[in-house]
C-alpha positions in Angstrom: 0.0 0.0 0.0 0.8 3.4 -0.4 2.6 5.5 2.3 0.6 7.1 4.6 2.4 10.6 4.1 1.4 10.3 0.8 -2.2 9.3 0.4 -2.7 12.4 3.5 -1.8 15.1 1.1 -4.8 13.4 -1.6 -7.3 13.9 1.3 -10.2 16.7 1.3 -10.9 16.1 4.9 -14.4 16.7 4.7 -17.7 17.0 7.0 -20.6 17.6 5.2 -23.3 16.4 7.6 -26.0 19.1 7.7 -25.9 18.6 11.6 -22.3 19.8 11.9 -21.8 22.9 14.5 -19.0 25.2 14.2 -17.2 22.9 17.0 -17.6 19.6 14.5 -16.2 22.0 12.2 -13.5 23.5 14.3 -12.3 19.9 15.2 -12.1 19.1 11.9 -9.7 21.6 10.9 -7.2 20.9 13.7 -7.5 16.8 12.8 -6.9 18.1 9.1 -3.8 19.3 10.4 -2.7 17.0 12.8 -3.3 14.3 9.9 -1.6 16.2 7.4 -4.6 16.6 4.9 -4.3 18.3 1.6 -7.7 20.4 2.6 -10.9 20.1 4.6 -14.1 20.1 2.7 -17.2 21.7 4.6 -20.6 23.5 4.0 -20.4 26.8 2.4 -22.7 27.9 5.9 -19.7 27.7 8.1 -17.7 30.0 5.6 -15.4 31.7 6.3 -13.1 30.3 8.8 -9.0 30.4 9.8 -6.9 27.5 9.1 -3.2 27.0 9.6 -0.9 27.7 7.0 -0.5 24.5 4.4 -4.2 23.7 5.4 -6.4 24.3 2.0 -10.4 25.1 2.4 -12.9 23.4 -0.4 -16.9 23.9 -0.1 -19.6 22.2 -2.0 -22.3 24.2 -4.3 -25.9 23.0 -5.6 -25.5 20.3 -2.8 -26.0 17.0 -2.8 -28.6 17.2 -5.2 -27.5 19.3 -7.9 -31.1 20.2 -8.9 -31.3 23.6 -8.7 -30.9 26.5 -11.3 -27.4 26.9 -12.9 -27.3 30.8 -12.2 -27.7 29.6 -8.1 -24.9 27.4 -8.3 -22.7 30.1 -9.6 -24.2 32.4 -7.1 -23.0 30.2 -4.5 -19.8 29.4 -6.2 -18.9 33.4 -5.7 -19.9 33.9 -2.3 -18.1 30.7 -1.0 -15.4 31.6 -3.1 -15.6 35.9 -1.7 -16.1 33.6 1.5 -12.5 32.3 1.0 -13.0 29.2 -0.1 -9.9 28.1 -2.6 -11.8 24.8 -4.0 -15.7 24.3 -5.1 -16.9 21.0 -5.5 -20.7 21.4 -8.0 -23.2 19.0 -8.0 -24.4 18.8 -11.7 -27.7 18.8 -12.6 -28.2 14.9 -13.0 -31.5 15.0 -15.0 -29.1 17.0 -18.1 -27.0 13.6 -18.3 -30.0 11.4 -18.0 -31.3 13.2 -20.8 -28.2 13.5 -23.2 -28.5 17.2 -22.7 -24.5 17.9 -23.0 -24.4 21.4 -24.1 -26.5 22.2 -21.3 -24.5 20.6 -18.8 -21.7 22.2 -20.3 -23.3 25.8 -20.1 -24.0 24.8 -16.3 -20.4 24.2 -15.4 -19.3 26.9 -17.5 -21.4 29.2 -15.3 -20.1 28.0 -12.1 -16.4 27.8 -13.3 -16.9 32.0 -14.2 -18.0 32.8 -10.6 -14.7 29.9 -9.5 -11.6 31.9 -11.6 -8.0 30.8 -11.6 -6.4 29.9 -8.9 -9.5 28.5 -7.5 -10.0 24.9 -8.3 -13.6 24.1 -9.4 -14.8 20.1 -8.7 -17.4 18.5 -11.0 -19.2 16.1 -9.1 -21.1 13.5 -11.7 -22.5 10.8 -9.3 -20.8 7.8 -11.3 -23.2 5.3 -9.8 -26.4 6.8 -10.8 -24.9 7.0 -14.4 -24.2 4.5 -17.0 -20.6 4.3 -18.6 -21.3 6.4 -21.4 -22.9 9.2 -19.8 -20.0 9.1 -17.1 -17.6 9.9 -20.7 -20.0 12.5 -21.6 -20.4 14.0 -18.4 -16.5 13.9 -17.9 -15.9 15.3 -21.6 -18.5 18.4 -20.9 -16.7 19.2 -17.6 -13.4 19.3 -19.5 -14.8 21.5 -22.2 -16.2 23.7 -19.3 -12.4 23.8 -18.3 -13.1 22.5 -14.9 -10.0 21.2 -12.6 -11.6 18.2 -11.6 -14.5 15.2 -12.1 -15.5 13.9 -8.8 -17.2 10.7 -8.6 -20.1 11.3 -5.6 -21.7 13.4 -3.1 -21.4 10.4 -0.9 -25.6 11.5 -0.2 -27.3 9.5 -3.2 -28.9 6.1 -2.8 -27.5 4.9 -5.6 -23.7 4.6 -4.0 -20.5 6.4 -3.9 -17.4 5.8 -6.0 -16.0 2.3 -7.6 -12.8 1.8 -8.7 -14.6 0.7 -12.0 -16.1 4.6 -12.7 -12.4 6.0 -11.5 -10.7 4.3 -14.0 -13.6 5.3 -16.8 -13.0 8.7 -15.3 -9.4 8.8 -15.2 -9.2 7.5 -18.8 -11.8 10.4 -20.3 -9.3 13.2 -18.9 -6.2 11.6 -19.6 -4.4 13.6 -17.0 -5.6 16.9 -18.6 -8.3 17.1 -15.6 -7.8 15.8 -11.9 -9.7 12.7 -10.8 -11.9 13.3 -6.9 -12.8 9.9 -5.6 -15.3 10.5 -3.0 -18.2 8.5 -1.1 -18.1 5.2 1.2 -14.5 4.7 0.9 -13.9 3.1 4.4 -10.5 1.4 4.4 -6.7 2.1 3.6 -7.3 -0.7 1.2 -9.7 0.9 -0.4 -8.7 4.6 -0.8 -5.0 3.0 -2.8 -7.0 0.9 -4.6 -8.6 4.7 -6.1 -5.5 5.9 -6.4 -3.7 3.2 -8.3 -7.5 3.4 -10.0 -6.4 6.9 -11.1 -7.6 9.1 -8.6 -5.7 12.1 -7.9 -7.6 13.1 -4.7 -9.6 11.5 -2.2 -13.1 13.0 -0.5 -12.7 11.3 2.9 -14.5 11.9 6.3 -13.0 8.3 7.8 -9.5 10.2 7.4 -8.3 9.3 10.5 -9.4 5.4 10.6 -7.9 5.2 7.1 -4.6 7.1 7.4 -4.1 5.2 10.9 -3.9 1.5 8.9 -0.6 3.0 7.3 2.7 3.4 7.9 
């Protein structure tokens, strides 16, 4: 397995649970530093807040279920981003894949990626498992044409389930390294989070960060 040094700096520590007080949120932040996390990922509610230097800040928009208007997403996106978030994580609209609407989808990310400008990183979240393989390639391929950073596989909220190493490696081969690939949603074990990696994941959405950095060495 991977070192555990290594797979730390993959992790967007994250607490998205829509109980979490500002002393959840607050404990998560010195974890993500004890643990040596890349970032911690919380609700754009508890924006803004301090974290040590090294420590990066990611927030979620159109959350978890993506089905809101495009022009609120990218609303969102600005104020978590005037908030000081550096990284955005969108839901998209799943009914546009479901219906081969592409363009659309495309517009949608475009919209959020305007309100998310370089440097800030802007996250595509597809929900793999609620697609089939060749709407996970055309939902990657729009993202990349919206010149998104990332495709993330899951909110980690829909009943359908969270990432596989099967959708990872779809995603990973769509972007080719041009984009980054989030795996995110039920990933429980060390085992399991290098498994996405060797998969092709260049970042991992974990809340079990602790549990899972704690089987390594």
């Amino acid at each position: 397995m991977l070192e555990k040094s290594a797979v730390a700096r993959l992790i967007d520590h994250t607490l998205l649970k829509p109980e979490a007080t500002v002393d959840t949120v607050n404990n998560l932040i010195k974890e993500a530093q004890e643990l040596g996390t890349y970032s911690v990922c919380i609700s754009p509610s508890h924006l803004p807040v301090t974290v040590p230097e090294g420590l990066h800040v990611a927030t979620v928009v159109g959350f978890p279920s993506g089905a809101v208007k495009a022009e609120i997403k990218a609303a969102e996106a600005a104020r978590a981003v005037a908030d000081g978030a550096e990284e955005v994580d969108m839901v998209i609209n799943l009914a546009l894949a479901k219906q081969g609407l592409w363009e659309e989808l495309e517009a949608e990310i475009a919209a959020v990626r305007a309100a998310v400008p370089a440097p800030g990183v802007l996250k595509v979240i597809i929900e793999s498992a609620a697609l089939e393989d060749e709407e996970i390639v055309a939902a990657c391929e729009a993202a990349e044409r919206a010149k998104a950073d990332f495709v993330k596989t899951s909110t980690g909220f829909h009943p359908a389930g969270g990432a596989s190493l099967h959708a990872v490696e779809l995603m990973a081969k769509t972007v080719g390294g041009r984009l980054g690939v989030k795996a995110s949603g039920g990933i429980r074990t060390a085992k399991d989070a290098c498994a996405m990696v060797e998969a092709g994941a260049t970042r991992l959405g974990l809340s079990a960060s602790a549990a899972i950095l704690g089987e390594l060495s």
